[in-house]
Backbone as numpy.savetxt, mean C-alpha at the origin, in Angstrom:
# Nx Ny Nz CAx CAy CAz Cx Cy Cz
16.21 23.87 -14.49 15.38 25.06 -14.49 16.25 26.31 -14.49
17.37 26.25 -13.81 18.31 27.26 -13.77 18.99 27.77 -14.54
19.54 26.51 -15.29 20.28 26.90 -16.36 19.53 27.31 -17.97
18.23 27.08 -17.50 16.93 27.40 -19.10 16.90 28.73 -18.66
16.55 29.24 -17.39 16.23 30.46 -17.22 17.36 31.47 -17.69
18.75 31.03 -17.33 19.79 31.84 -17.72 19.92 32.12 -19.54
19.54 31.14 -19.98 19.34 31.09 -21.44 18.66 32.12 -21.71
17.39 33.10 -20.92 16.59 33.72 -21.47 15.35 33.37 -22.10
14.92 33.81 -23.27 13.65 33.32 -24.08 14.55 32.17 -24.90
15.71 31.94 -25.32 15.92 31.38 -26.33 16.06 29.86 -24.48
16.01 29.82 -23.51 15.67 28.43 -22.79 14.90 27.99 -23.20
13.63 28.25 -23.54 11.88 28.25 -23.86 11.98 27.35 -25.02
12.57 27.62 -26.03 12.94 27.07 -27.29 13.16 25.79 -27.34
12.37 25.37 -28.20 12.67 23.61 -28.44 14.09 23.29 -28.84
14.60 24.20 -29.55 15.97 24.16 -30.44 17.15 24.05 -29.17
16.50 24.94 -27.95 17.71 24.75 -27.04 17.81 22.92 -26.27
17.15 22.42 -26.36 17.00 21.06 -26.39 16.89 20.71 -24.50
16.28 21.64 -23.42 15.93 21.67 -22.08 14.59 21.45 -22.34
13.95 21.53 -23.14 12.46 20.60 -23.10 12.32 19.34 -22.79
12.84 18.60 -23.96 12.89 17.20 -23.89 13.85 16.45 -22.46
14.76 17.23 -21.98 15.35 16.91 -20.45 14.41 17.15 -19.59
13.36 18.40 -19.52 12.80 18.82 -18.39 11.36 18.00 -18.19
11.23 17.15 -19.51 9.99 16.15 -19.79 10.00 15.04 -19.73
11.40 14.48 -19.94 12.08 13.35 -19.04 12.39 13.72 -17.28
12.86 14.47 -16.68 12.90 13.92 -15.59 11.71 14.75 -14.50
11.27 15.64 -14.92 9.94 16.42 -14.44 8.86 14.79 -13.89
8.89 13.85 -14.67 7.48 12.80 -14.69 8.04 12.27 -14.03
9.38 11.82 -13.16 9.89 10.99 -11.91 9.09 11.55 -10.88
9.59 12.77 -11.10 9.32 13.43 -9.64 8.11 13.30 -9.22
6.98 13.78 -10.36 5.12 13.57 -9.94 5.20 12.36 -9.74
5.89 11.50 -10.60 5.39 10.20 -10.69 5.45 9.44 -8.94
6.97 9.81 -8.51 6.78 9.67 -7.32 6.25 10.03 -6.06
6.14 11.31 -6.55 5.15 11.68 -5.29 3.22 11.54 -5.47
3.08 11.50 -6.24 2.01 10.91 -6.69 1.91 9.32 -6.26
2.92 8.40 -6.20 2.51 7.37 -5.66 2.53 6.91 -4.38
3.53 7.56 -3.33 3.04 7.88 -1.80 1.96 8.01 -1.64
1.87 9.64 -2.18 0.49 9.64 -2.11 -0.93 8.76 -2.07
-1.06 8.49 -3.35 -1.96 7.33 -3.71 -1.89 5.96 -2.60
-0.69 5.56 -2.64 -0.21 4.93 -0.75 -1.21 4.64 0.23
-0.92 6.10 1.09 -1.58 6.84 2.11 -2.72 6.85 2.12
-3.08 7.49 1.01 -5.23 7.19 0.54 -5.02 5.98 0.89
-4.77 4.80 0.28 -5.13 3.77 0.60 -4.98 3.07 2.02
-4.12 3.49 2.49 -3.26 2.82 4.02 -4.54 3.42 4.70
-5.28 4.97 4.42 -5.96 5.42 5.77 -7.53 4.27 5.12
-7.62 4.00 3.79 -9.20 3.42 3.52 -9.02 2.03 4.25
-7.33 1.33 4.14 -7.44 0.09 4.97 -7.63 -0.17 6.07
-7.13 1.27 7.16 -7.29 1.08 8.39 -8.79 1.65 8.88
-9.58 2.42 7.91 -10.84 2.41 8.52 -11.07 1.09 8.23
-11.50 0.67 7.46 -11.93 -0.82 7.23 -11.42 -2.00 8.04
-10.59 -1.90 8.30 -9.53 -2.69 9.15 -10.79 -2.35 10.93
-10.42 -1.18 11.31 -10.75 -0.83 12.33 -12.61 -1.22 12.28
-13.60 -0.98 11.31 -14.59 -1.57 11.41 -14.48 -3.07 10.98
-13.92 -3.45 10.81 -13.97 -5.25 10.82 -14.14 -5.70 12.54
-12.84 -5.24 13.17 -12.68 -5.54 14.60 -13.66 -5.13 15.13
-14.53 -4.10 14.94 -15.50 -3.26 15.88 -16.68 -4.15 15.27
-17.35 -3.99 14.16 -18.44 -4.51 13.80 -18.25 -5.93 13.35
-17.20 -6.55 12.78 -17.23 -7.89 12.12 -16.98 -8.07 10.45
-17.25 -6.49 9.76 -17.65 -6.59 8.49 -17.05 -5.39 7.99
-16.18 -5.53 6.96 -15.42 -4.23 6.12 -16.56 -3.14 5.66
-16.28 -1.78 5.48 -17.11 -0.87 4.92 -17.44 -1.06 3.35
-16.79 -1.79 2.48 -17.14 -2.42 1.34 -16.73 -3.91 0.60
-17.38 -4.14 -0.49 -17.26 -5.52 -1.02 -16.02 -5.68 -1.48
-14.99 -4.32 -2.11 -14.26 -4.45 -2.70 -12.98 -5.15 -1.39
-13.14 -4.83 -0.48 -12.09 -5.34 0.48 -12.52 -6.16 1.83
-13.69 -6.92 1.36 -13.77 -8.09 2.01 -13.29 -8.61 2.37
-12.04 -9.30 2.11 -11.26 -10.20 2.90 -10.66 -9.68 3.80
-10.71 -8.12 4.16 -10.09 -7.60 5.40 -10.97 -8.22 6.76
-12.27 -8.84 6.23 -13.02 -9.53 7.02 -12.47 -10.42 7.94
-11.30 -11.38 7.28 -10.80 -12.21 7.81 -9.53 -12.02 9.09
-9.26 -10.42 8.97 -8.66 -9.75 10.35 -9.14 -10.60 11.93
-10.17 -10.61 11.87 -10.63 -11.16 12.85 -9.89 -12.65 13.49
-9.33 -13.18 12.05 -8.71 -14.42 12.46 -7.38 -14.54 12.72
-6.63 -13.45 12.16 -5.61 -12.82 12.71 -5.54 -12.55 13.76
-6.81 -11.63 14.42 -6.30 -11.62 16.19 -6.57 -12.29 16.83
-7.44 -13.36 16.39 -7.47 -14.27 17.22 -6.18 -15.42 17.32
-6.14 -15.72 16.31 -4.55 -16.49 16.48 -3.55 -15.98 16.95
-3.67 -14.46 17.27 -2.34 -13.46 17.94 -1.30 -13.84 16.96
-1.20 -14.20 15.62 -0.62 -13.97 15.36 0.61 -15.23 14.54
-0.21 -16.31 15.58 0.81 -17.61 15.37 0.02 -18.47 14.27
0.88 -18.38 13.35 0.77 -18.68 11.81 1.67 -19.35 10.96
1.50 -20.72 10.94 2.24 -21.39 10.11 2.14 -21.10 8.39
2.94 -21.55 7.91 2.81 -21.75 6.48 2.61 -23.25 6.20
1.17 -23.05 5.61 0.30 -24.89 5.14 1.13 -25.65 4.26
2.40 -24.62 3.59 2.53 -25.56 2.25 3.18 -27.00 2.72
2.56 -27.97 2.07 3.63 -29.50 2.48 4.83 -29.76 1.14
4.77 -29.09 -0.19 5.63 -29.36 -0.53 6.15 -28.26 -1.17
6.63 -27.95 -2.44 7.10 -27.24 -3.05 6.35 -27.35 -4.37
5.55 -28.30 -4.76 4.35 -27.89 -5.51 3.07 -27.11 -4.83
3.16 -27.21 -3.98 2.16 -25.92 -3.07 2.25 -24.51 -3.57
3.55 -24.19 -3.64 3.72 -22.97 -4.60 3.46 -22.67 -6.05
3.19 -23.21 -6.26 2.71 -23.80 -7.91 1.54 -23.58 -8.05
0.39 -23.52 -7.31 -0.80 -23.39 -7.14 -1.01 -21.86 -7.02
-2.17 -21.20 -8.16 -2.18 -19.90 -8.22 -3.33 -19.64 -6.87
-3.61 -20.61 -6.43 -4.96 -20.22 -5.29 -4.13 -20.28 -3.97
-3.00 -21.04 -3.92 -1.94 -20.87 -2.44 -1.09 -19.95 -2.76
-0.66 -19.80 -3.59 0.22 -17.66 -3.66 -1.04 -16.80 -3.21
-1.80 -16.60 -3.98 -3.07 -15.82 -3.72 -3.18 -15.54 -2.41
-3.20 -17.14 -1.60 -3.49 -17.09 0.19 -2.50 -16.30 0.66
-1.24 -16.48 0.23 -0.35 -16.17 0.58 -0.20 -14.35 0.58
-0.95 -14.08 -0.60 -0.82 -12.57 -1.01 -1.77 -12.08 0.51
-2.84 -12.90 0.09 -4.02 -11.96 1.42 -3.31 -12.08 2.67
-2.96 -12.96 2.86 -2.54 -13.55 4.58 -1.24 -12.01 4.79
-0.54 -12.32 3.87 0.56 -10.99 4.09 -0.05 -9.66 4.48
-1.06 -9.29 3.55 -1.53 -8.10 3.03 -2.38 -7.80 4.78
-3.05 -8.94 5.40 -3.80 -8.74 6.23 -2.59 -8.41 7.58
-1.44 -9.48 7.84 -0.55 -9.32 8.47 -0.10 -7.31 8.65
-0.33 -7.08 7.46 1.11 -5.74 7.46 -0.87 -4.74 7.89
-2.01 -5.12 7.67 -3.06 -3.83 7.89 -2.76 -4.39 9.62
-3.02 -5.74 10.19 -2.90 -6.00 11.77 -2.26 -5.20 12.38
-0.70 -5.10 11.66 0.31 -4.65 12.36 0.46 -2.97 12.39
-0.10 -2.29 11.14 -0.42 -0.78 11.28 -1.39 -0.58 12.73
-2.29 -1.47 12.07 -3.85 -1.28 13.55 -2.86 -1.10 14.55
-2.10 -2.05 14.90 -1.44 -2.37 16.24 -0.77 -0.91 16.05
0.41 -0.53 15.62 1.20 0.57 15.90 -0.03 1.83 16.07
-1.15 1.90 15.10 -1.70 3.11 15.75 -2.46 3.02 17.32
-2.67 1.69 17.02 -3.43 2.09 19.13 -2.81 1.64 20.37
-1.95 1.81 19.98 -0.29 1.23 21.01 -0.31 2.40 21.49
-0.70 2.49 23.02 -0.91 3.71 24.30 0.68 4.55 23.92
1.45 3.91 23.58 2.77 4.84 23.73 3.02 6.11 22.32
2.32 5.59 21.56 1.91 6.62 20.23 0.54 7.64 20.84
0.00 7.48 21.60 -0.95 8.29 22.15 -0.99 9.70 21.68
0.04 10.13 22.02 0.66 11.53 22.29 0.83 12.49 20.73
0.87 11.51 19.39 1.27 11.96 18.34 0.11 11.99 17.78
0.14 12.92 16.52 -1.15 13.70 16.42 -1.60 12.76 15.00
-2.60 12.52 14.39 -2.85 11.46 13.22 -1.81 11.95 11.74
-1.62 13.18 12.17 -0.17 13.81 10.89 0.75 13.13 11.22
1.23 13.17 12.31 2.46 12.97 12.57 3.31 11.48 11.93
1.86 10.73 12.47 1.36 8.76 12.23 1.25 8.51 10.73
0.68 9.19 10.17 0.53 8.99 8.64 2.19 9.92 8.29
2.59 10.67 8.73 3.58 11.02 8.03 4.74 11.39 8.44
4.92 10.95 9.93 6.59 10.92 9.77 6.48 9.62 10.92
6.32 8.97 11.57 6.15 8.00 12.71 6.18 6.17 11.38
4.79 6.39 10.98 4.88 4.85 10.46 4.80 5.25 8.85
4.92 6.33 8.27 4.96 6.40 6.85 5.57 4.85 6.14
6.31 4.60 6.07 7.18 2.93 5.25 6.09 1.90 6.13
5.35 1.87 7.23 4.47 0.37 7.78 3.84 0.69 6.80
2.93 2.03 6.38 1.95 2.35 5.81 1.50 2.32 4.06
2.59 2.62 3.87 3.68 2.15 2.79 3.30 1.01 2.43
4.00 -0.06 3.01 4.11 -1.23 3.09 2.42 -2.04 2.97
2.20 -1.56 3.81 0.51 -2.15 4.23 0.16 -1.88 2.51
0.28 -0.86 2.30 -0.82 -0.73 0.88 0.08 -1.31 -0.19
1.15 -1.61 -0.25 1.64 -1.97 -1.39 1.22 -3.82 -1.38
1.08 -4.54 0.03 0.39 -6.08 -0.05 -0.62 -5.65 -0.52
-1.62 -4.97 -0.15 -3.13 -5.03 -0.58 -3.07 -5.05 -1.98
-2.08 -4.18 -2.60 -2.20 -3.90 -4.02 -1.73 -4.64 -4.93
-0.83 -5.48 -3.96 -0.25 -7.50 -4.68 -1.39 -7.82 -4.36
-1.90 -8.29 -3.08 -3.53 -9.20 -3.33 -4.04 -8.94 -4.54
-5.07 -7.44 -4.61 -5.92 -7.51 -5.38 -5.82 -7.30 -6.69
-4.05 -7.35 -7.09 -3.74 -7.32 -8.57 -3.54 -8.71 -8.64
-3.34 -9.56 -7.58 -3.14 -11.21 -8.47 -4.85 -11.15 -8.11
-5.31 -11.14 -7.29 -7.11 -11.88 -7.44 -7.74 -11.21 -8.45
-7.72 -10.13 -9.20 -8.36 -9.82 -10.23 -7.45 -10.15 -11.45
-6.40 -10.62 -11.57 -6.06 -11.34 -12.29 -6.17 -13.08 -12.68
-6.35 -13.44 -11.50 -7.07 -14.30 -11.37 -8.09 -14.88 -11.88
-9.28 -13.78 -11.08 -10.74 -13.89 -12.00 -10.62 -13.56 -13.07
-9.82 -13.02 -13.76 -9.76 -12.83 -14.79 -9.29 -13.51 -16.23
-8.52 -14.54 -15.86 -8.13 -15.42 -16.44 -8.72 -17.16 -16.36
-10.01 -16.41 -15.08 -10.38 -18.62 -14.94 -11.81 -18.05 -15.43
């Protein structure tokens, strides 16, 4: 930007060839902050949903139903084997799948947990979404977004 501006009007100019640089790396930058973003939306829609599963039993929509199954998460506290008996277990697009949700539900449990952990009390819901658990949160939405890109790929292919 600095060095177009020093150029004058002739920076502006296609001929000075800072267009095509500033249009290549200009779309990193949105691109990335645009996808935090997008993130976060999702991390706060999982943990309402998350948080009405535990309270009522039942997610706020169809599209994330299986957050339903939270419930079985706390009840097991947590202790969770892996079913597979062999190494064709992995081979099976319906045991990755399990595997996608079971994760995806693991990393929304474990946000729930860090936000109502008495010792975070004190920090304000900015702080939690954005400098405290930003990467759990992160994290949380990027399983959901493996789940429901292999299960609609899925249905989509059987």
């Amino acid at each position: 930007k600095t060095i177009r501006e020093c150029c004058g009007a002739a920076g502006f100019s296609s001929f000075a060839g800072f267009t095509s640089v500033l249009d290549a790396v200009s779309a990193y930058v949105t691109l990335e902050g645009d996808s935090v973003v997008m993130y976060l939306q999702t991390a706060r829609s999982l943990l309402k949903n998350g948080q009405k599963v535990l309270a009522q039993g039942k997610p706020l929509n169809k599209m994330v139903e299986y957050i339903g199954d939270l419930k079985v998460l706390v009840e097991q506290r947590g202790n969770f084997k892996c079913l597979a008996k062999s190494l064709d277990d992995f081979r099976d697009e319906k045991f990755l799948l399990d595997l996608l949700k079971w994760n995806a539900l693991f990393r929304i449990g474990k946000c729930l947990q860090l936000f109502a952990d008495p010792k975070n009390k004190d920090f304000s819901m900015w702080e939690k979404f954005n400098e405290r658990f930003q990467i759990d949160l992160i994290k949380m939405a990027q399983a959901h977004s493996y789940y429901m890109t292999g299960l609609y790929f899925l249905n989509a292919i059987n």
